[in-house]
VEXMARLO-432419 format. One line per 10 residues: their letters; for each residue x, y, z of N, C-alpha, C. Coordinates in Angstrom, 2 decimals. Atoms other than C-alpha are relative to their C-alpha. Layout:
N
a) X,Y,Z,X,Y,Z,X,Y,Z | ...
//
This chain:
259
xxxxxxxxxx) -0.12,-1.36,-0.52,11.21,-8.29,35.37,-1.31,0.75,-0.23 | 1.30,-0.96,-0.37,8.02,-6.25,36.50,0.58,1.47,-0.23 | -0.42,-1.42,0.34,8.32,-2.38,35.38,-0.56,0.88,-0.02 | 0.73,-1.11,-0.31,6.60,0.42,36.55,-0.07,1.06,-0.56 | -0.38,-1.40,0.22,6.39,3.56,34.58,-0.95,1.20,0.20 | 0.73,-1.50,-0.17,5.09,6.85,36.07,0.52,1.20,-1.03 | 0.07,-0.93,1.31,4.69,9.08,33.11,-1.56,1.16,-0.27 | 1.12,-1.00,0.08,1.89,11.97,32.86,0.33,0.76,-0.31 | -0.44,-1.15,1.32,2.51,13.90,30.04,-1.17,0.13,-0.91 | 0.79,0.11,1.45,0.86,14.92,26.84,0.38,-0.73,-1.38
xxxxxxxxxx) -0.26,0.97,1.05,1.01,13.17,23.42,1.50,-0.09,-0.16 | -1.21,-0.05,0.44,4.07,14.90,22.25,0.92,-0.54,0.42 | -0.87,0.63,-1.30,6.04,14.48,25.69,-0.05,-1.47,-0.13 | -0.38,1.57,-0.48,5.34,10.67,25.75,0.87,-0.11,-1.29 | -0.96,1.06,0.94,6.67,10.16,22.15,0.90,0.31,0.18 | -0.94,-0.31,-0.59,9.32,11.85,23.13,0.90,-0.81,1.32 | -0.65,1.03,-0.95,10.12,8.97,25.97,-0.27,-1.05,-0.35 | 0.16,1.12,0.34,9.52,6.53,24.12,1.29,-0.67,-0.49 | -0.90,0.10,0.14,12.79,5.89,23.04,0.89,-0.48,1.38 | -0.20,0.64,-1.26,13.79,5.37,26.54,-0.69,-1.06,0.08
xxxxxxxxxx) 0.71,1.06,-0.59,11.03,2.98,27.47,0.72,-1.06,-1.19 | -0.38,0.93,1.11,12.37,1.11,23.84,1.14,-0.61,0.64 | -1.31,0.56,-0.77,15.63,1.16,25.69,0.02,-0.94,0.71 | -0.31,0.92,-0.97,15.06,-0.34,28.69,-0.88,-1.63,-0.32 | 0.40,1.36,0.36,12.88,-3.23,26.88,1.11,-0.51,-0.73 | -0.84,0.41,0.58,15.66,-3.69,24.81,1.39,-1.04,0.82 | -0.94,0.40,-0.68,17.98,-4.22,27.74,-0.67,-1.65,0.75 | 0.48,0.77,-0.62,15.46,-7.06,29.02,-1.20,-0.38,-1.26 | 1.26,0.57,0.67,12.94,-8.58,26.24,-0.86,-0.05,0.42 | 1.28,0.82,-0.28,10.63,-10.23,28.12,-0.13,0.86,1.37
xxxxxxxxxx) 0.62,-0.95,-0.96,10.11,-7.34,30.96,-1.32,0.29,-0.69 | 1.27,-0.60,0.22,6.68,-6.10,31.08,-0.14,1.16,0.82 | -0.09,-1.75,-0.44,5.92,-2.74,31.75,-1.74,0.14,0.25 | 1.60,-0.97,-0.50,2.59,-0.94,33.88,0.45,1.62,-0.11 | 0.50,-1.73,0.54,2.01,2.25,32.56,-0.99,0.85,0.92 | 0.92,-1.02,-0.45,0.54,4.89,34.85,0.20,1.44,-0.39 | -0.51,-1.57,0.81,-0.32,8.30,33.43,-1.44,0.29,0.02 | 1.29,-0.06,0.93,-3.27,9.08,30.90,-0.11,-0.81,-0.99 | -0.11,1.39,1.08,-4.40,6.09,29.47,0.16,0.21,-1.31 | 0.31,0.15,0.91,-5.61,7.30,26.55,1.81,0.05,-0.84
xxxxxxxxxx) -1.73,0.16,0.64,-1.68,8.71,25.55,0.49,-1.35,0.37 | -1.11,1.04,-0.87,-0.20,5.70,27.46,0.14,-1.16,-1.16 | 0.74,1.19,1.02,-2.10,3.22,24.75,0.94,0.23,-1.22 | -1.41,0.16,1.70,0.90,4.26,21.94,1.00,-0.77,0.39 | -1.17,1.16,-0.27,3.12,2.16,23.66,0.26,-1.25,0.33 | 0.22,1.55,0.42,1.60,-1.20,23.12,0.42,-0.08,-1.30 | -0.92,0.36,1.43,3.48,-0.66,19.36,1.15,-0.29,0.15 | -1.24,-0.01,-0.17,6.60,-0.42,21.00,0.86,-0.53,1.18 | -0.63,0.87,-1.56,7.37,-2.56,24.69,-1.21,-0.75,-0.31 | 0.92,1.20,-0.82,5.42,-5.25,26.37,-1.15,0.85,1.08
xxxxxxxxxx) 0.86,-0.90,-0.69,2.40,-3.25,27.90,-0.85,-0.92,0.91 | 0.56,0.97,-0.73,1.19,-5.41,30.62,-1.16,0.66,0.39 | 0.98,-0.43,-0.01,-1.29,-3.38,32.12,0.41,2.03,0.01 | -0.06,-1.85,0.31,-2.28,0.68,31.76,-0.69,0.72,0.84 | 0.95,-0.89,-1.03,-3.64,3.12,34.62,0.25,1.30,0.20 | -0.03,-0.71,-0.01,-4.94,5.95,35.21,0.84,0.86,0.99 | -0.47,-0.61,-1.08,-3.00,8.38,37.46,-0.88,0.71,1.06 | 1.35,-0.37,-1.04,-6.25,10.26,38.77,-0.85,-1.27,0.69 | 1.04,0.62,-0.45,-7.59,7.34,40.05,0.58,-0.77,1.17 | -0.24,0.98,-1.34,-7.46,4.96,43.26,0.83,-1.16,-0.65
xxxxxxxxxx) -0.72,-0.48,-1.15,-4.97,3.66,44.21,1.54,0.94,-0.51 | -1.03,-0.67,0.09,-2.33,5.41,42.41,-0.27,1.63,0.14 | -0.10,-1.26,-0.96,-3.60,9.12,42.99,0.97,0.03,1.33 | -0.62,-0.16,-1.37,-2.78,8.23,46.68,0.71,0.16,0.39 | -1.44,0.42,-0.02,0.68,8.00,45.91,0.67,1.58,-0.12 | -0.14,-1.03,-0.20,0.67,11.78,45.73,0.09,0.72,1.79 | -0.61,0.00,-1.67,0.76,11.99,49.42,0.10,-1.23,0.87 | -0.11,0.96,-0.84,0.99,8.67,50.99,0.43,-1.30,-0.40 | -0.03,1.15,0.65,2.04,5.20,50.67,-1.01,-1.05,-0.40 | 1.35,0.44,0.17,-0.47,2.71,49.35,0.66,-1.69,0.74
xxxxxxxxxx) 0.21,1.46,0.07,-0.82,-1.33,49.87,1.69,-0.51,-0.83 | -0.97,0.25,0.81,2.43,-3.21,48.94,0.23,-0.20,-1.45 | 0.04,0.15,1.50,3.34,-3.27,44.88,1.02,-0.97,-0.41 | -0.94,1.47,-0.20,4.97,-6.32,43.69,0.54,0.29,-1.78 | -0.40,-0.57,1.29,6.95,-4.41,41.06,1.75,-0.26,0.19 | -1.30,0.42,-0.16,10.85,-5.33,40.58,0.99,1.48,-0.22 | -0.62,-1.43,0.54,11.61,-1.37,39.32,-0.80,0.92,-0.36 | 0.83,-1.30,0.90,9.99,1.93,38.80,0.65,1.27,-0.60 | -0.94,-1.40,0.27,10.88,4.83,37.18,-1.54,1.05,0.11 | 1.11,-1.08,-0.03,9.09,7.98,37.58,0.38,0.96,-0.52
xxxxxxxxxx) -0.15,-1.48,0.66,9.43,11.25,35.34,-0.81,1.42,0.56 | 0.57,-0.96,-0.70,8.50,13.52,37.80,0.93,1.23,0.35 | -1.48,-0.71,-0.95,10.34,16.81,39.50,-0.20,-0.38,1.12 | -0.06,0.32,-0.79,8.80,16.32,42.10,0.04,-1.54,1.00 | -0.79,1.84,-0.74,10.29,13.34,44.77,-1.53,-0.86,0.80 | 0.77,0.58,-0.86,7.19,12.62,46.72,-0.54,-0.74,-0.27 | 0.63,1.68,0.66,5.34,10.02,44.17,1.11,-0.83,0.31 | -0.96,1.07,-0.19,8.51,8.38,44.25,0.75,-0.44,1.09 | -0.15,0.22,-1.36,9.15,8.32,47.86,-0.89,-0.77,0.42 | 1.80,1.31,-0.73,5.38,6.59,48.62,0.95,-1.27,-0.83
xxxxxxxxxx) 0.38,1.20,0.77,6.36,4.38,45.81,1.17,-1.10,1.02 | -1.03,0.14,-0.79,9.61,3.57,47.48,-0.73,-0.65,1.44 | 0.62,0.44,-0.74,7.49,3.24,50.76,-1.37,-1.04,0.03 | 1.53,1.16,0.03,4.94,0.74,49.16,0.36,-0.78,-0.68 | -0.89,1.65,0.39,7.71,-1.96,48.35,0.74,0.10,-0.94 | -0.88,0.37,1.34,9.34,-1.11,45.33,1.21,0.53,0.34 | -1.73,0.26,-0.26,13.12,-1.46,46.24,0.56,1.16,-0.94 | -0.72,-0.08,1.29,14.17,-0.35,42.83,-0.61,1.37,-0.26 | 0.20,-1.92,1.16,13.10,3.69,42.02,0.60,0.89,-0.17 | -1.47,-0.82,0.90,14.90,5.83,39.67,-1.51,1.25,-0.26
xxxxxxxxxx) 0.37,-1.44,-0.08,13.26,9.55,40.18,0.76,1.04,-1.11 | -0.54,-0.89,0.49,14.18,11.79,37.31,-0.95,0.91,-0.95 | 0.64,-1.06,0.52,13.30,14.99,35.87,-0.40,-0.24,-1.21 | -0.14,0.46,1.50,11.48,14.81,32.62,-0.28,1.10,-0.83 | -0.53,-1.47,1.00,12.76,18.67,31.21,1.07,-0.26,0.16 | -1.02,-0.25,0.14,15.84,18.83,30.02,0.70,1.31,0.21 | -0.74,-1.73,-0.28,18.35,21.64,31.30,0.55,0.66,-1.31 | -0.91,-0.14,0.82,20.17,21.40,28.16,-0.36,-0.77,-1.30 | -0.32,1.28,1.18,20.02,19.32,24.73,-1.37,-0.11,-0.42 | 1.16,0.48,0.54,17.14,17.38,23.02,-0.69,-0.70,1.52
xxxxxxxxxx) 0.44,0.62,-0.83,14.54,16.27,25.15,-0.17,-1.45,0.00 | -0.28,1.59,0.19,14.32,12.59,23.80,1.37,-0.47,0.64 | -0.97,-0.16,-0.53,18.17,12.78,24.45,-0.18,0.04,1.96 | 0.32,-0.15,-1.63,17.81,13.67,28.00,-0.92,-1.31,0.48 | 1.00,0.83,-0.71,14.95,11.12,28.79,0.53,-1.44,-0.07 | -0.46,1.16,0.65,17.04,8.41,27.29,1.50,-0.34,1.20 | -1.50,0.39,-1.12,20.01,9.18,29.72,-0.70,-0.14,1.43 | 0.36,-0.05,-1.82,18.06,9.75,32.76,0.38,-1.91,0.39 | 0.17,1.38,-0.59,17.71,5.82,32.87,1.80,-0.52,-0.39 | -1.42,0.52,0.31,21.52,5.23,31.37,0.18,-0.53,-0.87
xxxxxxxxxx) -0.06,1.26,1.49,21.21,3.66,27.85,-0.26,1.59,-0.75 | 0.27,-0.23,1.17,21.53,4.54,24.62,-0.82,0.11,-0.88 | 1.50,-0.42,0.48,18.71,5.75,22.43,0.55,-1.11,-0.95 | -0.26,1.56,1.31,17.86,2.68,19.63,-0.35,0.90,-1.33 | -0.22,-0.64,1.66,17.70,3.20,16.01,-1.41,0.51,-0.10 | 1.62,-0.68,-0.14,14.41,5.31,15.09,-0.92,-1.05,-1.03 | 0.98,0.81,-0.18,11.47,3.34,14.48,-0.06,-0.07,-1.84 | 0.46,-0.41,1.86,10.58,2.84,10.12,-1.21,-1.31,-0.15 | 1.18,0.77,0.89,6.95,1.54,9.84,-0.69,0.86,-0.42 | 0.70,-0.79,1.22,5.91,3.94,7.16,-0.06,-1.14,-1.10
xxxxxxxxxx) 0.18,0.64,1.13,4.28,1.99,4.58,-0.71,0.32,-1.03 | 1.36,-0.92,0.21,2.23,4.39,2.71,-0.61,-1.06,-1.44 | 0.96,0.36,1.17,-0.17,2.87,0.13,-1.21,0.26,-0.69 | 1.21,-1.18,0.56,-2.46,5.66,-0.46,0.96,1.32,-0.79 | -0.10,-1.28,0.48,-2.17,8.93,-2.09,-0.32,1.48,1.20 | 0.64,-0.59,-0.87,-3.83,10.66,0.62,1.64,0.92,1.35 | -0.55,-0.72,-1.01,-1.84,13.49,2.56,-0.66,0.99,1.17 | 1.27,-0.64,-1.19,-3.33,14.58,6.05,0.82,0.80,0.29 | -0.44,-1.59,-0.56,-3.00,18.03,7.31,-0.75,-0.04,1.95 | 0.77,0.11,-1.05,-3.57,18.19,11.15,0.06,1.60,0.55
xxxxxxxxxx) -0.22,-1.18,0.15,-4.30,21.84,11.44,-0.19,0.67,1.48 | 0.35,-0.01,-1.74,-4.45,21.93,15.81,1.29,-0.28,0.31 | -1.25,0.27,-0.85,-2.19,21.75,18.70,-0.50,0.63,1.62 | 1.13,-0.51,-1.35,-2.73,22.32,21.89,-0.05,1.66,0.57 | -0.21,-1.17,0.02,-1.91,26.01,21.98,-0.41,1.10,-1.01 | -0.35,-0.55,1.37,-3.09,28.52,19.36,0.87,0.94,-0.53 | -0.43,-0.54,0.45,-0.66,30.42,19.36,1.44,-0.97,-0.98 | -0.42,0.98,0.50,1.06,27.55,18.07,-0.42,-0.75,-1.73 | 0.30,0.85,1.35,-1.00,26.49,14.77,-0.49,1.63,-0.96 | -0.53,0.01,1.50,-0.02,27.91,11.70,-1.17,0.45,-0.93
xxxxxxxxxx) 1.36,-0.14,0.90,-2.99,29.60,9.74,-0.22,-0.08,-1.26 | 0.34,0.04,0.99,-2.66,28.65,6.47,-0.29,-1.25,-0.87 | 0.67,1.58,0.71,-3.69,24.97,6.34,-1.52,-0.10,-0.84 | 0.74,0.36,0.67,-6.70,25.76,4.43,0.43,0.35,-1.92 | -0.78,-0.46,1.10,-4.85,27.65,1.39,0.73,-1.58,-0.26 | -0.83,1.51,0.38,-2.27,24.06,1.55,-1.35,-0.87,-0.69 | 1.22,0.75,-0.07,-5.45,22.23,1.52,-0.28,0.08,-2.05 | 0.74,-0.04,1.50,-6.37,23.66,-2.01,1.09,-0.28,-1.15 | -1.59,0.29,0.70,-2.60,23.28,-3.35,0.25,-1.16,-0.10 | -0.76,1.49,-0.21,-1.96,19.64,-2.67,-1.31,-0.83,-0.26
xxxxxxxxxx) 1.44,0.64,0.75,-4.16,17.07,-4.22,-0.25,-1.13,0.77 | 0.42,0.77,-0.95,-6.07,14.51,-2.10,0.43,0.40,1.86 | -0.42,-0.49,-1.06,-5.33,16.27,1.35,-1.54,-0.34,0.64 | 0.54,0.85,-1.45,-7.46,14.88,4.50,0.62,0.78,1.38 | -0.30,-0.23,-1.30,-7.68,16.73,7.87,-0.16,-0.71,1.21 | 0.55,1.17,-1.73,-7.26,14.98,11.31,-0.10,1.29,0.64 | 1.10,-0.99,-0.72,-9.38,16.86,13.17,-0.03,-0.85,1.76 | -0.02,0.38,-1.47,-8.68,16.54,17.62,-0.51,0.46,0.43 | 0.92,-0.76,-1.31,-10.49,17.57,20.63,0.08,1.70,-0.33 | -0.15,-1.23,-0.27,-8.97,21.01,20.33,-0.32,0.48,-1.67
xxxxxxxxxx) 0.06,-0.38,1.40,-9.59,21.30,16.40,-1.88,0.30,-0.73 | 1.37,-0.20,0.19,-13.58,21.10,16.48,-0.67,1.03,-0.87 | 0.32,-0.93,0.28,-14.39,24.04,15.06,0.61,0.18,-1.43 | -0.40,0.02,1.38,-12.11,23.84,12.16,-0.69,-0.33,-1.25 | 0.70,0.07,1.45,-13.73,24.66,8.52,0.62,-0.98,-0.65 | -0.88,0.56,0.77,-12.27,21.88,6.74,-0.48,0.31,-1.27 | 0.69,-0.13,1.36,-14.50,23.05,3.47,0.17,-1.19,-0.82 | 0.37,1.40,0.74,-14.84,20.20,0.69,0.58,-0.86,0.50 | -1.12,0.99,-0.09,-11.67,18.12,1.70,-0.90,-1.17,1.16 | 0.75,0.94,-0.80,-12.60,14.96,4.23,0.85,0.61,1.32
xxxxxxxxxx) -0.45,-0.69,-1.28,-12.03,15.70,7.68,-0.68,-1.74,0.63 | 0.02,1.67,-0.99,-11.39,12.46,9.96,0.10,0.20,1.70 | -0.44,-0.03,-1.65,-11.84,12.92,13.75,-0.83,-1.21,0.82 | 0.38,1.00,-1.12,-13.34,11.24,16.80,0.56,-1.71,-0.26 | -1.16,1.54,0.32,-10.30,8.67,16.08,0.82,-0.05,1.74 | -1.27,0.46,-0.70,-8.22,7.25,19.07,1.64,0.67,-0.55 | -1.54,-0.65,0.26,-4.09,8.12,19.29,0.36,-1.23,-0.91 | -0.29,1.42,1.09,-4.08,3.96,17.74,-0.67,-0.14,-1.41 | 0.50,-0.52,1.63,-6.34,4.86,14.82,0.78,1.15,-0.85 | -0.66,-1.32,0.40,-4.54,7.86,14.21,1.41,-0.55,-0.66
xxxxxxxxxx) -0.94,0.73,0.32,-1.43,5.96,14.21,0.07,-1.28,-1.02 | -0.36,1.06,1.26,-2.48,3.25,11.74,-0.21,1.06,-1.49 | 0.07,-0.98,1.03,-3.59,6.55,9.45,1.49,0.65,-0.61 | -1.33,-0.82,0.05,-0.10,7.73,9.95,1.39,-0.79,-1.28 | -1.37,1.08,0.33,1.97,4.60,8.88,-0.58,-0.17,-1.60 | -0.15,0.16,1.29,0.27,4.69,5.43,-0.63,0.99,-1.07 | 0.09,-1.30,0.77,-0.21,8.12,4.38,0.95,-0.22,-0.92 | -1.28,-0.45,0.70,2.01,9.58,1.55,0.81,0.76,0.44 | -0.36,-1.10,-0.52,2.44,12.67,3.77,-0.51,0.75,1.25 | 0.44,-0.40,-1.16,2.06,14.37,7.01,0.36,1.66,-0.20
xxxxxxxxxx) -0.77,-1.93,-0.40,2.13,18.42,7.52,-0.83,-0.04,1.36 | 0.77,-0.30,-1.50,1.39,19.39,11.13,0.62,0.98,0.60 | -0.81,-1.07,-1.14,2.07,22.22,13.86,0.78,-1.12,0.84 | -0.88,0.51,-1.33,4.13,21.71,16.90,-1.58,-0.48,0.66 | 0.93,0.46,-0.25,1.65,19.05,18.17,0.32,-1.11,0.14 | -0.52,1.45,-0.78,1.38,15.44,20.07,0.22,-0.74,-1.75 | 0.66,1.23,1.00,0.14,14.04,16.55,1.45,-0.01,-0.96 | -1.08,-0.14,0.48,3.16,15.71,14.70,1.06,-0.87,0.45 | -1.18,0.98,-0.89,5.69,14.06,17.10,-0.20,-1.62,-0.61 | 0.85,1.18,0.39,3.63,10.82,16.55,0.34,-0.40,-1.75
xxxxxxxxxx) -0.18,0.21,1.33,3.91,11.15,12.59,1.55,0.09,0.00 | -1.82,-0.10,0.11,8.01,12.09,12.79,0.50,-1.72,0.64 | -0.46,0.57,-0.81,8.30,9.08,15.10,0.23,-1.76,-0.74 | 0.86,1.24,1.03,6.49,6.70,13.06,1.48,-0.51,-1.26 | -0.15,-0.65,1.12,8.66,7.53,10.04,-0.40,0.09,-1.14 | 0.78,-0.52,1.38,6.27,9.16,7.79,0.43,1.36,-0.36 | -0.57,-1.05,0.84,7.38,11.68,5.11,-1.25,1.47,1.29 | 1.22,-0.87,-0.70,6.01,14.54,8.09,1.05,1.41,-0.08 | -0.81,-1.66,-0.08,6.68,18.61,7.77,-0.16,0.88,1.16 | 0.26,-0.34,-1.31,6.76,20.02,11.09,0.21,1.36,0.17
xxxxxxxxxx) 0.64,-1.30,-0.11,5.33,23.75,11.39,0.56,0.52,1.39 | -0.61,-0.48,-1.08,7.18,25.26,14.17,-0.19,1.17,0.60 | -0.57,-1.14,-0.05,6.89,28.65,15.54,0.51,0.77,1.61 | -0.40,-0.76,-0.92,7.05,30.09,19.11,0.83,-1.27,1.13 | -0.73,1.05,-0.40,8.79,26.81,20.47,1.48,-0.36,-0.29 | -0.93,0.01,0.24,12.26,25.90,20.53,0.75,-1.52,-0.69 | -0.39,1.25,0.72,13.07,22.91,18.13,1.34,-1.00,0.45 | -1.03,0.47,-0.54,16.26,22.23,19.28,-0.39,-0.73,1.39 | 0.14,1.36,-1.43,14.66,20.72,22.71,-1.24,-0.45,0.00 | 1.56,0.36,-0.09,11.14,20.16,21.64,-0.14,-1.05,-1.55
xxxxxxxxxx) 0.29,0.31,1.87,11.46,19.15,17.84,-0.09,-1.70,-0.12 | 0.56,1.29,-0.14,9.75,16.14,16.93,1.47,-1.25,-1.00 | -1.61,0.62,0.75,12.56,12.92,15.46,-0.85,-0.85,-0.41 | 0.44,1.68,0.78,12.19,10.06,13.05,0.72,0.54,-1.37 | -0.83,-0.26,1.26,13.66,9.71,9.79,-0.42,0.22,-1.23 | 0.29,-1.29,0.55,11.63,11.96,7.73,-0.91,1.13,-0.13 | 0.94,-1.48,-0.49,10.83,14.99,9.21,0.85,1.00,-0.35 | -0.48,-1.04,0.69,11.33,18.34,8.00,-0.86,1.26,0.83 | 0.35,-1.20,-1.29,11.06,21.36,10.68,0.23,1.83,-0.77 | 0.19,-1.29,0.20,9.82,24.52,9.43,-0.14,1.01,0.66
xxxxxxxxxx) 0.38,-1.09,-0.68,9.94,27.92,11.05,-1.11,0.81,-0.32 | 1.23,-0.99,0.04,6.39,29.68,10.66,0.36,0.08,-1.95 | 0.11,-0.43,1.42,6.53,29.07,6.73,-0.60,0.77,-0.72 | 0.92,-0.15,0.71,4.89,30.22,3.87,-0.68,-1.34,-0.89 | 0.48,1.20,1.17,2.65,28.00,1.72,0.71,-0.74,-0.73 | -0.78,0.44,1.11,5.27,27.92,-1.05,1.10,-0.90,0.77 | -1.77,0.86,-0.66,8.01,26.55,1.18,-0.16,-1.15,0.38 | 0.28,1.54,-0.26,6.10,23.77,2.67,-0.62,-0.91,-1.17 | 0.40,1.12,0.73,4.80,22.59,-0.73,1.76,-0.35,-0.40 | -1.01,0.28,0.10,8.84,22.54,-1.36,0.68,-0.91,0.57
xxxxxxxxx) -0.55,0.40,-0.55,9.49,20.25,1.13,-0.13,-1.62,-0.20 | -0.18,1.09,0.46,10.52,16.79,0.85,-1.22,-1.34,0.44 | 1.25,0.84,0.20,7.35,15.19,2.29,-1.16,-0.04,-0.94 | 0.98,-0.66,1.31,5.30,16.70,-0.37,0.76,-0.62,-1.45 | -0.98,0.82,1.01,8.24,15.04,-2.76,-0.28,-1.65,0.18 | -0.01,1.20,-0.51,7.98,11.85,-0.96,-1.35,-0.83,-1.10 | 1.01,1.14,1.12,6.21,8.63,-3.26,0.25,-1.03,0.75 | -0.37,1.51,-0.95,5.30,5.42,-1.65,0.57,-1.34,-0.56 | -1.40,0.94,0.16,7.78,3.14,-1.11,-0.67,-1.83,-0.95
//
């Protein structure tokens, strides 16, 4: 089984469908899956399916597929997370029999939830490769919004002992003062940083999602977003509303000792 997935999202959003894509490998082992999107996000989900190949969506020939049909595709099923029908109408018109068109906002519920039914399966058990064998707790003090990140990751910074910032595209500018500051990493470097931390604190952010997903002891900084359909999952995350300092050193990732 050949498997198409049109996906063009941001970090958060994909981990957030990842649970689906787990699904439908689950339902078929040995399917292989083409990933079109943004590579660079797309590249987290060679940890978790069969990633046969990965493409860009801006580029030839799948752009085209935004208004027209292309060259036949010798794909057995696609899915597309789009609203709109018209990628998935070309695709439809450029051989693939098999496409399942569904929205990828939820009207209602969790959004993982939702992305997991669109295709008809059951979400799988959440992921546990946390293996931490450092001391080291990273603070990722960005997101893609600012009204979104949380201003008091440099105060945490001086409270918590061995703390490490991941530092992203949108975080540049950030003072990290003495502490180490780790950037110009990949989403797969990031992710082997993740699986053996002691601890994660982060805003509402792709990397946050990414650390909850993983399951690393992660504290998830929340504020003008609605948790209930955005809030990052894995089995130990801890969702704060616009804290104070004191509350997030209270929290059970900051408790957390490696296993």
């Amino acid at each position: 089984m050949k498997i198409l997935i049109i996906r063009a999202c941001a970090v958060g959003d994909f981990v957030l469908n990842l649970p689906a894509l787990r699904a439908l490998q689950s339902c078929d082992p040995r399917a292989d899956f083409t990933l079109v999107g943004y590579p660079a996000t797309l590249d987290l989900a060679r940890d978790f399916i069969n990633v046969q190949a990965i493409h860009s969506i801006d580029l030839h020939p799948w752009s085209r597929l935004f208004y027209e049909p292309i060259e036949p595709l010798a794909f057995d099923r696609a899915i597309v997370w789009m609203k709109d029908p018209v990628f998935a109408g070309n695709l439809r018109r450029s051989g693939v029999a098999d496409v399942l068109r569904a929205d990828p906002f939820p009207h209602h519920g969790h959004a993982a939830s939702h992305l997991v039914q669109t295709v008809g399966l059951a979400a799988p058990e959440l992921p546990d490769v946390w293996h931490p064998d450092t001391t080291r707790i990273l603070l990722h003090p960005g997101s893609g919004s600012p009204k979104k990140n949380w201003p008091h990751f440099p105060e945490l910074a001086e409270r918590v002992s061995d703390a490490a910032f991941l530092i992203g595209p949108a975080e540049q500018n950030f003072d990290s003062g003495r502490h180490p500051r780790l950037d110009n990493l990949t989403l797969r470097e990031v992710s082997a940083l993740l699986k053996t931390c002691r601890a994660f604190i982060g805003n509402d952010s792709g990397v946050t999602h990414l650390s909850a997903y993983l399951g690393c002891a992660t504290t998830a900084i929340f504020g003008p977003t609605d948790p209930g359909i955005w809030g990052p999952i894995g089995r130990r995350v801890r969702i704060l509303d616009w804290p104070t300092v004191d509350e997030v050193l209270t929290t059970p990732a900051l408790r957390a000792t490696p296993r």
